[in-house]
C-alpha positions in Angstrom: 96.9 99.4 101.0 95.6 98.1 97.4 98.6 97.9 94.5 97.3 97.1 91.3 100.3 94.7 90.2 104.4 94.5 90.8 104.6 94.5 87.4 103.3 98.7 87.3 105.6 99.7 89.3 105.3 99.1 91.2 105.3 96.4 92.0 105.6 100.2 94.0 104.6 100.6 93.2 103.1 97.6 93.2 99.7 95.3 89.4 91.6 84.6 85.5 91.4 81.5 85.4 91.7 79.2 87.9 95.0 79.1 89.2 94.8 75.2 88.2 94.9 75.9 84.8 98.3 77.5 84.6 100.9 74.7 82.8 103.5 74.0 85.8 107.1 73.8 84.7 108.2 70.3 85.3 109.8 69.6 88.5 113.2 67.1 87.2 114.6 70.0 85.4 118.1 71.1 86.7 118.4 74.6 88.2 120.8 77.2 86.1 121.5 80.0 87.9 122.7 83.1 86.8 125.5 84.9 87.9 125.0 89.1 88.5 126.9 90.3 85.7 129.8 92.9 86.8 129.0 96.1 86.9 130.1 98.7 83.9 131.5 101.7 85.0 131.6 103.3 81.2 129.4 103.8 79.1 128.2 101.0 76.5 128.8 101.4 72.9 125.4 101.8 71.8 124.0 105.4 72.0 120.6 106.0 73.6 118.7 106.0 70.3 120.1 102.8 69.7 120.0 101.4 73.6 116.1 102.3 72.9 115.5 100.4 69.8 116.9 97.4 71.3 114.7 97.5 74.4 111.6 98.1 72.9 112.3 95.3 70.3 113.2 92.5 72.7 111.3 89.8 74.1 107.9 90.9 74.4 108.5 94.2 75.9 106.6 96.4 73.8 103.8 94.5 74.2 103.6 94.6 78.4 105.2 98.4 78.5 101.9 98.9 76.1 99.6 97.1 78.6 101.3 99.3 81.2 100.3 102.7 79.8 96.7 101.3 79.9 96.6 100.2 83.8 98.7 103.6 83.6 95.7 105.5 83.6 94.2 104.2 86.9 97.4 103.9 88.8 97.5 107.2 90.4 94.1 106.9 91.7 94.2 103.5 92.6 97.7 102.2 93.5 99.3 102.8 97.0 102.2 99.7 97.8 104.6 101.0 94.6 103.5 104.4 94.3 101.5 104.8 97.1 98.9 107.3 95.6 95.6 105.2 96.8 94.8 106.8 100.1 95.2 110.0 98.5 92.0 109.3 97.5 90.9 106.2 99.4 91.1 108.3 102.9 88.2 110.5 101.5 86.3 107.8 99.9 85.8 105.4 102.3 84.1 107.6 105.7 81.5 109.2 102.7 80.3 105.8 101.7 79.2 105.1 105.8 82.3 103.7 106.7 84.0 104.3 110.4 87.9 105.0 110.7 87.3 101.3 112.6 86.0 99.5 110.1 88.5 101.5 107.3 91.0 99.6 109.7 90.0 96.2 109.5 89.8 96.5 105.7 93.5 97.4 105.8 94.3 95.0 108.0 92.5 92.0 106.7 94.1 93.2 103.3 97.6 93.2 104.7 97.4 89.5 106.3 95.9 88.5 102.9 98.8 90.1 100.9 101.0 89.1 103.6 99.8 85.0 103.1 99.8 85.6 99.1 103.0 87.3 98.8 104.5 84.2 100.7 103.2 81.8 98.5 103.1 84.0 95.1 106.7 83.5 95.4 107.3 80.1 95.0 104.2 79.4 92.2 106.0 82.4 90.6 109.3 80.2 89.7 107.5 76.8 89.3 104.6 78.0 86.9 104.1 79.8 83.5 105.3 83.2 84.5 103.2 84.4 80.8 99.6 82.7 82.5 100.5 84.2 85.8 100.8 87.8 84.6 97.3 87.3 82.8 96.0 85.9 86.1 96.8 89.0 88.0 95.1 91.4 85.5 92.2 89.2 85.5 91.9 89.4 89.5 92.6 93.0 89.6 89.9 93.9 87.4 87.5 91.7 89.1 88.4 93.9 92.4 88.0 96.8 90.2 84.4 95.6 89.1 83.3 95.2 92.9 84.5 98.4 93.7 82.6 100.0 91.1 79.3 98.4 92.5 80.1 98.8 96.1 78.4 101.0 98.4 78.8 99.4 102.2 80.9 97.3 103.7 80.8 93.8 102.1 81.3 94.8 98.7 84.7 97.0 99.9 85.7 93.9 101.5 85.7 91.6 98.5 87.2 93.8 96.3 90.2 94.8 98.9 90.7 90.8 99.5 90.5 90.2 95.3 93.3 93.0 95.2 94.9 91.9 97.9 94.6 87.8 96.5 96.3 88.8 93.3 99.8 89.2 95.4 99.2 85.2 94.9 100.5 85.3 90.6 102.2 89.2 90.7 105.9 88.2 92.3 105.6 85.7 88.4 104.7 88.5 86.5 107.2 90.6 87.8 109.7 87.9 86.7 108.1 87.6 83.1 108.9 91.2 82.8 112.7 90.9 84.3 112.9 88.4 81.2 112.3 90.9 78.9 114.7 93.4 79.7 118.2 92.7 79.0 120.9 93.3 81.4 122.7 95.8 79.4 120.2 98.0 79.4 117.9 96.9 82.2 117.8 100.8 83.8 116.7 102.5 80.4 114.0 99.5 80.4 112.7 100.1 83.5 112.7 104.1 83.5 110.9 103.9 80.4 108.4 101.3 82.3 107.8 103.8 85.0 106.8 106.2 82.5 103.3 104.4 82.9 102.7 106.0 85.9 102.7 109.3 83.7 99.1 108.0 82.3 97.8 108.8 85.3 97.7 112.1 84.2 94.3 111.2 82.0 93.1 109.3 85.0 93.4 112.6 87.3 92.3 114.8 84.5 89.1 112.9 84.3 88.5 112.9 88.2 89.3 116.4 88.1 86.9 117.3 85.8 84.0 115.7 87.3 84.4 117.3 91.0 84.5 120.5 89.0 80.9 120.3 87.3 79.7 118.7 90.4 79.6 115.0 89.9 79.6 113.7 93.8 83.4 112.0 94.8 81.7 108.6 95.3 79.7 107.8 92.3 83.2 109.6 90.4 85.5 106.9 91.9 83.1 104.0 91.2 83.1 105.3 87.8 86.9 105.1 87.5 86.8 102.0 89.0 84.2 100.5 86.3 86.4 101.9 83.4 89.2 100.2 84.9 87.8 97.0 85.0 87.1 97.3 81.6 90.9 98.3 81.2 92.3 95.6 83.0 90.2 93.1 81.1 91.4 94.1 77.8 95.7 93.9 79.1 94.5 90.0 80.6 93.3 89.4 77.0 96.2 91.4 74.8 98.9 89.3 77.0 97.1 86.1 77.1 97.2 86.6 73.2 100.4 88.5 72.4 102.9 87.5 75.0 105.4 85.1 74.0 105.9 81.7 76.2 108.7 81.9 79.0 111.8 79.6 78.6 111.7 76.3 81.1 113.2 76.9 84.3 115.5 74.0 84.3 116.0 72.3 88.1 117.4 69.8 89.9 117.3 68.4 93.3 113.5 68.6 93.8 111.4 67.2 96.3 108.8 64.8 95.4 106.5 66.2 98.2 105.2 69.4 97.5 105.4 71.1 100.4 108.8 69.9 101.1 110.1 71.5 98.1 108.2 75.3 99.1 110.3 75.4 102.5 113.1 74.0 100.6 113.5 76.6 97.9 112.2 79.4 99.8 114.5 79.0 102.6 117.4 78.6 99.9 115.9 81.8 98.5 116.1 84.0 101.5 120.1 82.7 102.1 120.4 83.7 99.2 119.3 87.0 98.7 120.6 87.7 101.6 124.3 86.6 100.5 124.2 88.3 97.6 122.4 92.0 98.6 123.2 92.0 102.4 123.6 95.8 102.4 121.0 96.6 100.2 119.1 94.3 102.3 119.3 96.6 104.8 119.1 99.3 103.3 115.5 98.7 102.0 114.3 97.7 105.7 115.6 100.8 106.8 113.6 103.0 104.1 110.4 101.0 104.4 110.6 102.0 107.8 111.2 105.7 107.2 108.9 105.4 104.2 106.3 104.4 107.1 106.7 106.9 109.3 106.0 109.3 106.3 103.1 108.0 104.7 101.0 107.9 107.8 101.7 111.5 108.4 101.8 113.2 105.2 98.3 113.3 103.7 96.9 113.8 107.1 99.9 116.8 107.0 98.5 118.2 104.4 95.1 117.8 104.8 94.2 118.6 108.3 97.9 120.8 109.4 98.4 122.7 106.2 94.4 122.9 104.7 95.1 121.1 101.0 91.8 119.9 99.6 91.5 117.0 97.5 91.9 119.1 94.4 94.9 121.2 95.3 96.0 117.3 96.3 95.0 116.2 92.6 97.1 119.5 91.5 100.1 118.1 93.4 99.8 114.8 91.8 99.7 115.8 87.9 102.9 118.1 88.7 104.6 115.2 90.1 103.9 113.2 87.0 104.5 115.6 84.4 108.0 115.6 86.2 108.6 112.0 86.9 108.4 111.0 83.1 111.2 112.2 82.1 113.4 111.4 85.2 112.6 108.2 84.7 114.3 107.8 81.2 117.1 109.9 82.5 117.9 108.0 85.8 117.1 105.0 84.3 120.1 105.4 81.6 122.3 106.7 84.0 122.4 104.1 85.7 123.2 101.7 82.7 126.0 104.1 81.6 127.9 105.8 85.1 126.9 102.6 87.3 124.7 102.0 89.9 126.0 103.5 93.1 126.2 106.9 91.9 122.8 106.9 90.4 121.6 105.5 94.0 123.3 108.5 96.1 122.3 111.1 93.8 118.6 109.9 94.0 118.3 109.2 97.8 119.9 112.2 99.0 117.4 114.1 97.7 115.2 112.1 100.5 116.6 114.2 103.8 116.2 117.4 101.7 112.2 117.1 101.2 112.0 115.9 105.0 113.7 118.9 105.8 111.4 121.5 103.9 108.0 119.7 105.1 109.4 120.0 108.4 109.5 123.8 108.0 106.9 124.2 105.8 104.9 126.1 108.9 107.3 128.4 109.2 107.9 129.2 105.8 104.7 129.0 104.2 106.0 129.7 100.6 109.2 128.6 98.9 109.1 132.0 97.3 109.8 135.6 98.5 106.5 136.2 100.3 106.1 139.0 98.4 105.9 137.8 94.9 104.1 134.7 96.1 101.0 136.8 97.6 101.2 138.1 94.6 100.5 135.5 92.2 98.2 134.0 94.1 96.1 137.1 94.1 96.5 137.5 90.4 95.7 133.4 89.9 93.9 131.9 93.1 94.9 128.4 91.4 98.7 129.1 91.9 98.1 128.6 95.7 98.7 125.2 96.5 102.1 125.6 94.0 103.9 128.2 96.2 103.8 127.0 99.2 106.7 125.0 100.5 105.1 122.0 101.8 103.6 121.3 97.9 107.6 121.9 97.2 108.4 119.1 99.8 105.7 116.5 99.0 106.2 117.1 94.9 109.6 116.3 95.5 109.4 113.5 97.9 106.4 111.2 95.1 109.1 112.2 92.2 112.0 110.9 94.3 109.8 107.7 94.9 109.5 106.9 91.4 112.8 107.5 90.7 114.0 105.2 93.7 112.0 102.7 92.7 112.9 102.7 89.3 116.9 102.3 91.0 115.3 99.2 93.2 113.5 97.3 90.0 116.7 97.8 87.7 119.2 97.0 91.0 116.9 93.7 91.1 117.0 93.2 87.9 120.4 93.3 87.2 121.6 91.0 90.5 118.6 88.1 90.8 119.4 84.8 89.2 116.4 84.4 87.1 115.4 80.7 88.7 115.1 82.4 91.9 113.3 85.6 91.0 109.7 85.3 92.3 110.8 84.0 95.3 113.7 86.7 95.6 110.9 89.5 95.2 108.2 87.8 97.7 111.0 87.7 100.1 112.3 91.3 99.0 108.9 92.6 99.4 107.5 90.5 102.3 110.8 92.1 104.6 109.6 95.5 103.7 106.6 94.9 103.7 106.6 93.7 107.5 109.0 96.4 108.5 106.7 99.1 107.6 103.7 97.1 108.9 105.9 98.3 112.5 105.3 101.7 112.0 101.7 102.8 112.0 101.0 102.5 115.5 103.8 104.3 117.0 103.0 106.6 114.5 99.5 107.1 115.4 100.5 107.2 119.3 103.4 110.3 118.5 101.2 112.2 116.1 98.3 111.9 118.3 99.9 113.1 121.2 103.0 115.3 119.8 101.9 115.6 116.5 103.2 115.9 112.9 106.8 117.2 113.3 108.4 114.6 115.7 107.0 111.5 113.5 108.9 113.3 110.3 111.5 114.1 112.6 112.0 110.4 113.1 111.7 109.7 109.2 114.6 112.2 108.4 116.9 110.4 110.8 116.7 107.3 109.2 116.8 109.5 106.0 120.1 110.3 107.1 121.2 106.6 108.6 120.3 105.4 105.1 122.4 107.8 103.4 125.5 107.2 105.4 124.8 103.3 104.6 125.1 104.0 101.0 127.7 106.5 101.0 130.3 104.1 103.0 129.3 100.9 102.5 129.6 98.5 99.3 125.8 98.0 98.4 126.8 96.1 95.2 125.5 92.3 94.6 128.6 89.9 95.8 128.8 86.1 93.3 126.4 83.9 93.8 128.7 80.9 96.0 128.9 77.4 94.6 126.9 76.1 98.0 124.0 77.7 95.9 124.6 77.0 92.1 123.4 73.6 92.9 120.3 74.1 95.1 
């Protein structure tokens, strides 16, 4: 659907002037790749009080995890490819604004081939212009979308804005590497568990949405709302990183082509061998969970809406629990996977996955993860409790915490085993393979659930639930050296 930026996530998460005006990085300079630095399997010196004064005083950190927490605010309502929250919200909005379900689908799709063509390109401008410009670029396009949206109320307007969002995939894969620079390798889980706490603003974004369906405000007019005081938001980040973020170093390269388009297929073509050689089973991996991850999002908030009855504000409820949560996971994974090693912190987070297949599977049979009991009554004592007890809010919470959690594990993994000259690229390609293998899944989806129903489409996601755990319980998902054949490219 419509991330804000990779950079939030998240990128997934998920995150101007004219793109003419961004300084290139000059084309002669000779490419220094970085090696993945081994792994440490015990834990670093520096304590966690200390580990955290070092990553919020390096680089220009501070200054993008504090433009973060703003775009924080809006992510849960608005940001679906990282964090996948938009059509929560967007599933309601669109039919009450005279939308049919067939033109809803050509939005998405004509966002997707936009995205699609952006993400392909983002990748290369990403590594071969001012990663600093770039990240202001993307805020500046965001909010532009954000500003349509506000003002939109039929079809054209929704268009424009879901092609600005989707356009801004063009500068996000560079501002996603102008973040990477700022987080040092040491501590680069800590860093980005404490950048996913972002997502935790969301709670004043839902608050606010919350409040205004109470007293009656209509849904519309209380999205466009958000969406106006967004663009606001988004404006003022594009103006505190155009003025506070400090300049990239030159990425130095050799080997270039004179000819333009030459040197794209060139380096993107090196840049897929690549990260292929280097994360071949993580690779994988991450096909095979954007494909699970597929299955599951088309179901789920049809699941809950239509199958199990949850409104939009026991939905809402749902949401704030899972952030309230999420905050401090994020920290805690994010350290432990600095200080006990990757691996571990991967299995203990993904096998968590099966487990809230599993209960939404059986949520019709066991309506409450209580005694039923003591759950009838507490509802009866506090009618608001409902949409708490019941197991499929027990699934669901479970399965959006695990998401930011696994995503925090992805950003860090990426992190830690991209050589910085070939990051953009890295991520478009990283993101463009998922993002095609999950484009695969909504229309067998639609075909099973539409005919079978809910069960056999999560039946299929818990399989590959389980495949996926297997994959990282026997095989070696750690980055291998970067060969010589590509120090030189």
């Amino acid at each position: 659907m419509i991330p804000l930026n990779d950079d939030h996530p998240p990128e997934k998460p998920d995150t101007p002037p004219d793109a003419a005006t961004v300084d290139p990085i000059p084309g002669d300079r000779e490419l220094t790749p970085e090696v993945p630095p081994p792994e440490k399997t015990e834990k670093p010196k520096k304590g966690f009080f200390a580990s955290l004064k070092s990553v919020l005083t390096f680089g220009s950190y501070s200054v993008y995890l504090i433009t973060s927490w703003i775009l924080g605010v809006f992510g849960i309502i608005m940001q679906s490819y990282l964090m996948l929250f938009l059509r929560d919200f967007l599933i309601f909005y669109m039919p009450e604004v005279g939308l049919v379900y067939v033109a809803i689908g050509f939005i998405v799709l004509g966002y997707m081939a936009v995205e699609l063509i952006a993400r392909f390109f983002g990748g290369y401008i990403g590594d071969n212009y001012n990663r600093k410009w770039l990240s202001v670029i993307t805020m500046f396009v965001s909010g532009i979308g954000m500003f349509v949206f506000a003002f939109s109320s039929g079809l054209i307007g929704l268009v424009v804005g879901t092609l600005l969002f989707a356009g801004s995939s063009l500068f996000s894969s560079g501002s996603t590497s102008y973040i990477y620079e700022q987080i040092e390798p040491e501590h680069s889980g800590l860093a980005m568990g404490i950048f996913q706490t972002s997502s935790g603003f969301g709670l004043i974004g839902l608050a606010i949405v919350t409040w205004l369906l109470a007293i009656g405000v209509p849904f519309v007019l209380t999205i466009q709302v958000v969406f106006y005081v967004g663009f606001l938001c988004f404006m003022a980040t594009a103006i505190i990183r155009a003025v506070f973020l400090a300049e990239p170093r030159p990425i130095v390269r050799k080997q270039v082509e004179t000819n333009r388009a030459r040197d794209f297929l060139k380096q993107n073509r090196n840049a897929l061998k690549l990260l292929w050689v280097i994360l071949p089973v993580f690779t994988t991996v991450l096909i095979l969970d954007a494909l699970s991850d597929g299955f599951y999002r088309f179901v789920s908030t049809f699941y809950l809406n239509e199958a199990l009855g949850f409104s939009i504000g026991e939905i809402s409820i749902m949401l704030i629990v899972v952030l309230a949560f999420s905050i401090p996971l994020s920290v805690w994974v994010g350290s432990f996977f600095d200080t006990r090693g990757s691996r571990r912190a991967i299995v203990i987070v993904y096998s968590v996955m099966p487990i809230t297949l599993i209960l939404l599977i059986l949520a019709p049979l066991f309506p409450f993860w209580l005694p039923i009991s003591i759950a009838e009554s507490l509802i009866a004592s506090y009618p608001i409790l409902e949409p708490l007890m019941s197991t499929a809010f027990l699934a669901i919470a479970m399965k959006n915490i695990n998401d930011i959690l696994w995503w925090t594990l992805i950003l860090t993994y990426l992190r830690k085993a991209l050589p910085r000259s070939e990051t953009a690229k890295m991520l478009s390609i990283f993101f463009i393979v998922v993002f095609l293998a999950n484009l695969i899944t909504p229309i067998p989806s639609g075909v099973i659930y539409t005919v079978f129903g809910a069960l056999p489409v999560l039946g299929i996601a818990l399989i590959l639930n389980l495949i996926i755990l297997g994959f990282l319980l026997l095989a070696n998902v750690e980055p291998k050296q970067i060969p010589d054949e590509f120090k030189q490219m």
